[in-house]
N, C-alpha and C positions, 0 to 999 in steps of 0.2 A: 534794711527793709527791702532793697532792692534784689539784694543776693535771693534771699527768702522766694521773693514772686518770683524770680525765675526759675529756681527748684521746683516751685509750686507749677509753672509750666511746662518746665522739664519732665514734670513727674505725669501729667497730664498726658503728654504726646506720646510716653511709652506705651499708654494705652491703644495709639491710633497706629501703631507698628515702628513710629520713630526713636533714634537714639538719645534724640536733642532736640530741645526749640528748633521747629523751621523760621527761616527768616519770610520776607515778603515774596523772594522768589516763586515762579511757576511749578516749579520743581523739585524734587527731594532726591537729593544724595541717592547713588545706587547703594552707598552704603548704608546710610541710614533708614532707606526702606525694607533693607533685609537680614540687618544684623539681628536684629532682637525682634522683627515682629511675629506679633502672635499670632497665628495660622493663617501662615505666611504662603502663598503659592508661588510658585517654580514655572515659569514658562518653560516646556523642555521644549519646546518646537519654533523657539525664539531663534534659530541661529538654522534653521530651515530655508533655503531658498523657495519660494513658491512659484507656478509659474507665471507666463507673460500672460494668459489668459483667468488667471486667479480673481474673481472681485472678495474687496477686501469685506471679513465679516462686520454688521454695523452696530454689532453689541460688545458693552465692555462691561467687564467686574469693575465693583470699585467699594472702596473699605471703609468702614468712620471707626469708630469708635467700638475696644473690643472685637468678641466675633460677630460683629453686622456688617454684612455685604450683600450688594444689590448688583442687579443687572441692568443696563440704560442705556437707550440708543442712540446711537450720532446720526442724527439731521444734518452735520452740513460735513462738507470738504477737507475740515481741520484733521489731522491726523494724529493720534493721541499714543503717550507711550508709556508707560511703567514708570511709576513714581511722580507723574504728571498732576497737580492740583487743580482740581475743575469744580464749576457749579453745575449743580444737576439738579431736574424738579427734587420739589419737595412738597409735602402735604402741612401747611399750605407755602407758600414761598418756596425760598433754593437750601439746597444744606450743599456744605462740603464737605467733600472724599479725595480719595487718592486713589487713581488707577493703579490695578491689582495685577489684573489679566487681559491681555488683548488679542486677535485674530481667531486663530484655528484654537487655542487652548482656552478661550473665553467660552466657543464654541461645543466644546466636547463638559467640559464644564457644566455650561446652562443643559447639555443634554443628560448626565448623570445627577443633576436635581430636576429633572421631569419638567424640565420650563421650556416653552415653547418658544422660540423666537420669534414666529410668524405672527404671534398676537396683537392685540393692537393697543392693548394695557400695557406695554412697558415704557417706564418711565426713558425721559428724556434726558439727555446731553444737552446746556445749554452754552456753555462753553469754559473755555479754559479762565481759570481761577484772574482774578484782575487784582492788583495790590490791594485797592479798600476789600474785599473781597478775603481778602487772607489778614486783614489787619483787623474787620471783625470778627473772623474765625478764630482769631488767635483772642479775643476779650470773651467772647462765648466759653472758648477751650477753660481760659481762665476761673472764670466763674463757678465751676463745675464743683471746686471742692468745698467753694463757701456756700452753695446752694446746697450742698446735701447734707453738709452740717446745721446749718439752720431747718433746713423742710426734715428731718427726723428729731427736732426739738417739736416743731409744731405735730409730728402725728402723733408724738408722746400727748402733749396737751390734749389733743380731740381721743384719745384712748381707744385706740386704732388695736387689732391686733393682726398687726402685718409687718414686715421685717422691708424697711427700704432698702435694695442694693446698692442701686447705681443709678445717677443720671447722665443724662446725653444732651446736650444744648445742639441745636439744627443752626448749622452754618451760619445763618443770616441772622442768628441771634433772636428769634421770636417766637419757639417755641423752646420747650425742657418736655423730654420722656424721664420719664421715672419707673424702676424696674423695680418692683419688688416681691416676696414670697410671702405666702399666708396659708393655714392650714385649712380656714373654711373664706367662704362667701366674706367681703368686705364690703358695706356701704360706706366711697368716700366721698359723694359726692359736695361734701363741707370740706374735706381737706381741700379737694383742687378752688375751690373757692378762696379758700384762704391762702393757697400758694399762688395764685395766679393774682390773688391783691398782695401778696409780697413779694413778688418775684416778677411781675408787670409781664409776662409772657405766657403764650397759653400755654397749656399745661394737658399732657398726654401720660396717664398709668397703663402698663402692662406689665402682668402677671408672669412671673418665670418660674420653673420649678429647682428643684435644690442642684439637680445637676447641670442645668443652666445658670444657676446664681455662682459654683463653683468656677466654670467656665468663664464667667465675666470675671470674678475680682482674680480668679488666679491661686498660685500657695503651692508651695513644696511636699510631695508626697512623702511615702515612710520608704520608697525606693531611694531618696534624697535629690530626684529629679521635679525639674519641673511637673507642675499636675498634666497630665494627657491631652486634656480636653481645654486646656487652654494656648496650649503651644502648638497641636497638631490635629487632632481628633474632631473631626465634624460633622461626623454621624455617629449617635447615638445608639448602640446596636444592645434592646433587651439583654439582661446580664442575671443568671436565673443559678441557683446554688448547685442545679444538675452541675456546672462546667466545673465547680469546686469540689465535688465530688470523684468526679472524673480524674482529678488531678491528684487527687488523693490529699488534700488537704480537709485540718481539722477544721471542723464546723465551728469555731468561736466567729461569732461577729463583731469582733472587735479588731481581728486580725485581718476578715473578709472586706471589711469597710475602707469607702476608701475620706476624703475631706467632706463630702457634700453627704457622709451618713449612708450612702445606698452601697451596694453592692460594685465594689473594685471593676473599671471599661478593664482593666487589663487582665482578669479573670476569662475573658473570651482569646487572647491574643494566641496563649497555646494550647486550647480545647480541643481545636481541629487535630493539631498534630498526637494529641493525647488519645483521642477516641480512635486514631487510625492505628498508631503502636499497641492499643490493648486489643485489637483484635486477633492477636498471634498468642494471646494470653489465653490459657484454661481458664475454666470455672473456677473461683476462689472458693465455690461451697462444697468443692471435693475432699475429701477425707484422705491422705496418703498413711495406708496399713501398712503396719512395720512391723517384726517382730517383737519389738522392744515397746509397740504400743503406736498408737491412733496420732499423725500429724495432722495438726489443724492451722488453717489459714492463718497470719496475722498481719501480712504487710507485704507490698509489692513496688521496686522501684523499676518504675514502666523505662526509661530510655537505658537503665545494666542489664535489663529483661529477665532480672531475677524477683524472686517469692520467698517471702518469711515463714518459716513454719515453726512451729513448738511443738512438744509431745502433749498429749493433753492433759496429762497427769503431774505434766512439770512444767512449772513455767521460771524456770532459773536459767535454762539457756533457748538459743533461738538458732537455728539456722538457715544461711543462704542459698537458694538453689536454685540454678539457671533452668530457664521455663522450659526447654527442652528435655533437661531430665525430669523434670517436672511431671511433663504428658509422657515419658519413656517410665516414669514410676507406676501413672494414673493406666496406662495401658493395660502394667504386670497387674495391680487389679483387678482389672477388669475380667482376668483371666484366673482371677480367682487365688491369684499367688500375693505372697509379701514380700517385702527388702528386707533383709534382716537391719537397718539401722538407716536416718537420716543422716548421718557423718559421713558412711558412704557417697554421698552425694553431693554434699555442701560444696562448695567454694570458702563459706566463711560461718567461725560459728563464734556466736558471742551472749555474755552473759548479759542478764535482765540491764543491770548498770548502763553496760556498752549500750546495748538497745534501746535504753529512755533516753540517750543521746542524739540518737539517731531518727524517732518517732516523735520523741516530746513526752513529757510527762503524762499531759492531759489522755493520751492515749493509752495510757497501759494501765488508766484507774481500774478499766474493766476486766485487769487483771488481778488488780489486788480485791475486786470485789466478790472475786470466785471464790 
């Protein structure tokens, strides 16, 4: 039984960026803060000398559970460092975190999420973590997996339709957030009732959406990597089927999706680079006149900077042809002349077969429908 609870706590603190159980120490392993956590920051300006006249900045990141991280400021003299376990306000009471970020890159940080340091809202630094302090932190941490198995039997009972994620116990053991998804409006104000007479702690719901709920539990993509947006990914940047088109990929949305149902973060990664290489590309709704008959568009791979053609009379072979003869073909048009043949030109010619290899089946229906 004893092995059991400590997998069970084991399993808990991968969440908060750790390898292992922490013990009661101040401190976490430089290793175990950065081997495996999940969007993890990088001081690079950590090995900076600054100068004699530098005052030190007095906000620091600090991380709980999953991707929630907050900004808070030190009041006093204590100097705090990377992987450091501290109490810090909390709404209501203290929660613990683990410093993330400190100085100049805490700094540039809170300025790339539009947070003001000057404010006078920012939560407080109360000090470095004390043993009882990390020995309830560690029965909180604990609780987390028997709490959410029970609080998703009771919103079954109250016949809820809302999908629970994940809970978060606050440091000091006296509050539980509860993260969950739903498609409309939910009244729960009987659930938290009933969770906070079985769970004796107050009780906090917030709403996340599918690629937030993603982001928390985690899961291996169809690339066989880690998901994006749990390992690294922290802005959310609109992901819209222009980029998928752009890339010349077929519209199935089954291919386009990614775990959380919506449209693939990494559908954006290479768009930039895609919409700058098609612009040394012709029009694909040119016609190239041949002697032998009309080539029509069918397929372009942007980084060979070659173009697919067929005759349009036959679709049994295809060929390849670098975009510069391409516009040296579209030119002789223009001037009113033809190539006597596409072969002339090719690089590479290959029959219907080779080419459903090469596009995909799903693309060349619209060729058997002709």
């Amino acid at each position: 039984m004893e092995e059991i609870n400590n997998k069970n706590i084991e399993d808990c603190f991968l969440t908060r960026g750790c390898c292992r159980p922490i013990n009661t120490n101040q401190k976490v392993d430089e290793s175990t803060l950065h081997k495996c956590s999940k969007l993890n920051s990088y001081n690079w300006l950590e090995n900076i000398e600054q100068p004699e006249s530098y005052k030190p900045f007095d906000c620091i990141e600090v991380r709980f559970k999953n991707s929630r991280k907050d900004f808070f400021r030190i009041t006093d003299d204590i100097e705090y460092y990377e992987g450091d376990i501290i109490a810090v306000e909390g709404v209501p009471g203290h929660d613990i975190g683990i410093v993330s970020l400190t100085g100049e890159t805490a700094r540039l940080q809170m300025a790339k999420k539009n947070i003001n340091p000057a404010i006078d809202n920012i939560k407080k630094v109360y000090r470095k973590a004390k043993t009882t302090d990390i020995e309830k932190w560690i029965v909180a941490v604990d609780n987390e997996g028997k709490t959410m198995e029970k609080a998703k039997k009771i919103a079954f009972e109250h016949k809820l339709n809302l999908k629970l994620n994940d809970v978060e116990y606050q440091g000091d053991n006296t509050k539980a957030v509860f993260y969950y998804t739903a498609d409309d409006r939910v009244d729960f104000r009987t659930l938290i009732k009933t969770l906070a007479e079985e769970f004796k702690v107050r009780i906090e719901m917030k709403q996340i959406g599918v690629r937030q709920e993603a982001s928390r539990l985690g899961g291996i993509g169809v690339c066989g990597r880690e998901l994006c947006c749990s390992s690294w990914l922290t802005n959310f940047k609109s992901v819209s089927t222009n980029a998928a088109r752009v890339q010349q990929l077929s519209m199935n949305p089954q291919k386009l999706a990614g775990q959380c149902s919506k449209l693939k973060c990494c559908l954006n990664f290479e768009s930039d680079s895609y919409i700058d290489a098609l612009k040394e590309f012709p029009s694909s709704d040119f016609v190239l006149r041949t002697t032998k008959g009309d080539g029509v568009f069918n397929k372009m791979d942007v980084y060979k900077k070659t173009m697919w053609y067929n005759y349009a009379n036959d679709y049994s072979s295809f060929f390849e042809i670098p975009i510069d003869k391409v516009k040296e073909i579209i030119k002789i048009n223009e001037k009113g002349g033809k190539i006597p043949k596409l072969d002339d030109y090719t690089v590479k010619k290959e029959t219907k077969k080779d080419f459903e290899n090469f596009i995909g089946q799903d693309d060349l229906t619209r060729f058997d429908n002709k």
